[in-house]
N, C-alpha and C positions, 0 to 999 in steps of 0.2 A: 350224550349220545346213547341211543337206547340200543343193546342189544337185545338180540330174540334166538331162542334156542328152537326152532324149528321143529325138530322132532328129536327127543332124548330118547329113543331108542338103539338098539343095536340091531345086528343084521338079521334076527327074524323077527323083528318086532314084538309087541305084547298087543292083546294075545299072538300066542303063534300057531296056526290051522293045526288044528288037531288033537292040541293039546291041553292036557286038564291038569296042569300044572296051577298051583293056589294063584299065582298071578293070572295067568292067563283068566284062569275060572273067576277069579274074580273082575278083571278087565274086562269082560262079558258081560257082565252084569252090572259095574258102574264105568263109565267112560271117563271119567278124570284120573282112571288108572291105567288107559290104554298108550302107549308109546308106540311113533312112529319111527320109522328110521332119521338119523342122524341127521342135521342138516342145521344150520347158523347164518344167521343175518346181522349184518351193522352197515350201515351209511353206503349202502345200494352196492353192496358188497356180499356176495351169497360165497360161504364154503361150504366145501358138498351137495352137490345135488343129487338129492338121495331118489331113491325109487316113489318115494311118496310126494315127487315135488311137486305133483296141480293142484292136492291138496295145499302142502303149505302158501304155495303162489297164489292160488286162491283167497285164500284165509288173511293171510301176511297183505297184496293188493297193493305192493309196492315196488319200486324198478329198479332192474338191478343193471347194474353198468361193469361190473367184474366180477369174476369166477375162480375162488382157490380151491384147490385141489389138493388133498392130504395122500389120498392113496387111490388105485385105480378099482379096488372089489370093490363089486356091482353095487354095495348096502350105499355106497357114499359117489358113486358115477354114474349109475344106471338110469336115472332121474336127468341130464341132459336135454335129451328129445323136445322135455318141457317147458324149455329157452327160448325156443321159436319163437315166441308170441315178445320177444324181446331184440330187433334190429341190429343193434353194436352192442357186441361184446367180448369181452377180451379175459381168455382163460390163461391161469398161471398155474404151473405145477413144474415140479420134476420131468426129466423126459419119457420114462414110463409111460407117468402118468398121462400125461399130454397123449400120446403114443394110443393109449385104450379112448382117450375122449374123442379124438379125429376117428376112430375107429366106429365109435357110436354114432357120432355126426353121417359117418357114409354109410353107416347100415341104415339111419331114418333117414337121408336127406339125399341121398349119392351124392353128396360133396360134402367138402368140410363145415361150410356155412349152407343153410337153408337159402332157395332159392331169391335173392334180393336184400340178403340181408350181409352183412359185416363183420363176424368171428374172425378173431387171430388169437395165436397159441402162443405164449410166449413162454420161455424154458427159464426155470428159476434153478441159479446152481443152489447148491448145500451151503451154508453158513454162508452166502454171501447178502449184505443189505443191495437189496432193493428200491425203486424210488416206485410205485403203482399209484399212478394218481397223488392225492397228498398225500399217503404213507409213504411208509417206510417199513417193507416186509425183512423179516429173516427164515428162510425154511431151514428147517435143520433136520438131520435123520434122528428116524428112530427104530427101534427093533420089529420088526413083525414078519409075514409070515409074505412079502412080498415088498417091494421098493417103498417107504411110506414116510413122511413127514409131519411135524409139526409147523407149526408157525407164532413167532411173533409180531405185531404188529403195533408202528405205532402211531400215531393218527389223531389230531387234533391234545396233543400233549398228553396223551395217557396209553398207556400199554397194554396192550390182549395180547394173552398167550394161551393156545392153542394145544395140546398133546398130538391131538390124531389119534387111531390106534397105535396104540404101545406096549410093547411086552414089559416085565418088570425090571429088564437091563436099562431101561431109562432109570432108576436110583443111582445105578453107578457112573451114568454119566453126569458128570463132571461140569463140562461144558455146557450142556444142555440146561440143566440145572442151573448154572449160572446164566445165561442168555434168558431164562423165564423169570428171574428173584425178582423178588418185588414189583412184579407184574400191580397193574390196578384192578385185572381181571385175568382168570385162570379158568381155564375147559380145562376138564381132567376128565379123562374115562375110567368109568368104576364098569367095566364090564361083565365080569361074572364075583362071584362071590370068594374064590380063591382063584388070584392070579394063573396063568397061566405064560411059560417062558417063551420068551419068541412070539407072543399074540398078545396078551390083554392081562393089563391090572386088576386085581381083586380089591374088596374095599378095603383089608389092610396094607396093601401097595399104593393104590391111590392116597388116600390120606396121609399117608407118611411123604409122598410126592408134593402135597398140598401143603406139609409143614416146612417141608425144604425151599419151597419155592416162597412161600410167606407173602404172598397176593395179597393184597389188599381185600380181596374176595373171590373164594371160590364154589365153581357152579361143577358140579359131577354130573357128565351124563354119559350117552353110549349103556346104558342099563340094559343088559338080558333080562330075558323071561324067568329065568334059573338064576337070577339073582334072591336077595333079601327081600323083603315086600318093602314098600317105598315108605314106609313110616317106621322100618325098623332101620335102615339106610342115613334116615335123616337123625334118629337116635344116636346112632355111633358117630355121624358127623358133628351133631351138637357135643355129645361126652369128648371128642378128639379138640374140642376147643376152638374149629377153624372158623372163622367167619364165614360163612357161605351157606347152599343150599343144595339140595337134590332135584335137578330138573323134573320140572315135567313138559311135555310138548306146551310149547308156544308160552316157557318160562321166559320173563324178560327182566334184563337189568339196565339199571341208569349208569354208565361210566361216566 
């Protein structure tokens, strides 16, 4: 099963207008350094639909049949609208979260589904398994700056685990940590360069998360602008020992 990392950026993306920050300046000038917002694909399965989805639906040119949802800011929901062109489909999240997606759906569409088509919201509790088709989801809370989840997933015998945004009180949980071990694949957000509490892991948070969790392979993305530049990133990942890599949009791996 191939995953696809859609867009490894975070909520301004790289470059971000205006700014002559070294990433940025240099994402300007080569595009294999440029990052879109957030956004995951595996087995006609999208989470997040980020702002930049016609691109990636575009690009990607494959059909998605469900829709998970980590959290409702716009970097990871606002991207919606761009479903249309997609008949049945059936969104999971939190009630929140669900809550802002219906809310999008009636600002583009004035209904919750486009006219002729099939949308249903279906509310995922916190720690409970789930049956989504032939998975088997778990959302779990995590800390951040509005109601937001992670997810694990398991699905043709291997496991994805998912962070979502996450402030750095996911180390002390516990639970969470154990519900991801020994995942076969691990998203983790490396989002700025020094964590920040109640919003987003730095790249000494994340890694230390990647070593607790002991994934069989992990993929960092969720990358600011104002992060490290992406080759200094994949240094400290290599020196930390972890199997894995630093996204770049439309990174993909084999589970």
């Amino acid at each position: 099963m191939k995953v696809v990392i859609l867009g490894s950026g975070s909520y301004s993306g790289t470059p971000k207008p205006l700014c002559t920050c070294e990433n940025c300046s240099r994402a300007r000038i080569n595009p294999a350094l440029r990052r879109t917002r957030f956004s995951l694909y595996f087995d006609k399965t999208l989470v997040d639909p980020s702002p930049d989805l016609h691109y990636h639906l575009e690009r990607l040119n494959k059909r998605v049949e469900r829709v998970l949802i980590t959290h409702g800011h716009f970097d990871h929901i606002f991207g919606l609208p761009e479903l249309q062109v997609f008949k049945r489909l059936k969104f999971y999240s939190h009630r929140e979260a669900l809550e802002v997606a219906k809310s999008l759906a009636r600002l583009a569409f004035g209904s919750e589904s486009p006219e002729g088509h099939e949308w249903s919201y279906n509310k995922l509790e916190f720690w409970e398994e789930t049956r989504v088709g032939k998975m088997k989801v778990v959302h779990f809370p995590v800390t951040h700056t509005v109601t937001a989840g992670g997810f694990v997933i398991e699905v043709g015998g291997k496991r994805i685990a998912i962070t979502g945004d996450t402030g750095p009180e996911i180390l002390k949980d516990e639970r969470a940590i154990k519900l991801m071990e020994g995942a076969d694949l691990l998203i983790a957000e490396m989002t700025h360069r020094e964590a920040i509490p109640g919003s987003h892991l730095g790249v000494r948070e994340a890694i230390e998360l990647a070593k607790r969790v002991g994934a069989g392979y992990t993929v960092f993305a969720h990358i600011s602008h104002s992060n490290y530049p992406h080759e200094v990133l994949e240094k400290r990942v290599r020196e930390a020992g972890i199997p894995g890599e630093v996204a770049r949009d439309f990174t993909w791996v084999e589970v």
